[in-house]
N, C-alpha and C positions, 0 to 999 in steps of 0.2 A: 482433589479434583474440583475445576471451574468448571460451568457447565456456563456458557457465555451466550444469549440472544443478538444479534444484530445490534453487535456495539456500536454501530456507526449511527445510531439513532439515538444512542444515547447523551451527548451534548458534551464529549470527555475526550479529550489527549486519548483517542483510542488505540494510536501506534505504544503511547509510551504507559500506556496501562495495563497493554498485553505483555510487554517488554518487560516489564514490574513484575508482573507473576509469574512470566516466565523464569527470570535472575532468583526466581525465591522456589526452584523447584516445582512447581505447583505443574498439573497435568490440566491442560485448558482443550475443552473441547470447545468451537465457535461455530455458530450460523451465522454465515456474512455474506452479502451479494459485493462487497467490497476485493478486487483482486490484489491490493497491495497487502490487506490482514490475509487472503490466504495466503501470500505467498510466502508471510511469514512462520508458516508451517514448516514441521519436518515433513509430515502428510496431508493432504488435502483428500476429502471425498468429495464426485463432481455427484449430484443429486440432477435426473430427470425423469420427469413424470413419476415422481411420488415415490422412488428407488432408485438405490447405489446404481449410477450408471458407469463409475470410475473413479480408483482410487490411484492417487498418483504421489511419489516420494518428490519434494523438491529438491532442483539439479542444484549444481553451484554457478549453474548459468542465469538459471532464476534468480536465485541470492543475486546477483551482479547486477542483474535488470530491476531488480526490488530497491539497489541504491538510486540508479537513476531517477526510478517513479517515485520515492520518497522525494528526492529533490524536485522533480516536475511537480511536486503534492506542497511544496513549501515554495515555492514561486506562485505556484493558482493563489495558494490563501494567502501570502503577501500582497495582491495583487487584488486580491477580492477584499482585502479588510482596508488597503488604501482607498476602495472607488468607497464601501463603506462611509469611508471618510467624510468622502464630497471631494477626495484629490484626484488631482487629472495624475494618471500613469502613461509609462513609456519605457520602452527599453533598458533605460538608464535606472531606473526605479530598480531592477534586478542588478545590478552593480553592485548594488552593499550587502548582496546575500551570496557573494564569493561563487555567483554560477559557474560552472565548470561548462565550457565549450565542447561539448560533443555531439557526434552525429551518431544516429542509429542506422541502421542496414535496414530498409522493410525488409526484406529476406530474410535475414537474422532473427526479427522482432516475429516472423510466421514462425517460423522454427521452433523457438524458444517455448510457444504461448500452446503449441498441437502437442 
């Protein structure tokens, strides 16, 4: 068993070091305010005011939604390491990262997230 703090403060490939422990057996429990690592859950507990306020199995609609915001998560930091740079961006810039054209439903996207 991993017992995980707020890996997203940690400075690590945090999708692909969960993914790591995951593929190796290991039982990970996580504190994250990040919703793409819960979503990476089979379970998530929603925590308010200090106690389990809801525990929830993720759907296979979540998984579906989770590729997307991986992708929307690898365009921001493409995006964010080019201005890094000092290079000017633009639409074109997300070209060589094979984006997939899709549109979301907000309807769908409230659905999904209650």
């Amino acid at each position: 068993m991993v017992l995980i703090d707020e890996i997203e403060n940690a400075g690590i490939d945090r999708l692909a070091a969960l993914k790591g422990l995951t593929l190796q057996d290991k039982i990970v429990v996580l504190v994250t305010h990040d919703p793409m690592l819960a979503l990476l859950a089979d379970r998530r507990v929603v925590m308010k005011n200090g106690g389990m306020f809801r525990l929830h199995t993720t759907t296979p609609e979540e998984r579906l939604l989770l590729q997307k915001l991986e992708q929307i998560n690898k365009e921001i930091t493409f995006l964010r390491d080019q201005l890094r740079k000092g290079c000017t961006v633009s639409e074109d810039c997300l070209q060589g990262l094979e984006v997939k054209d899709w549109q979301l439903n907000n309807d769908s996207i409230a659905e999904t997230l209650l």
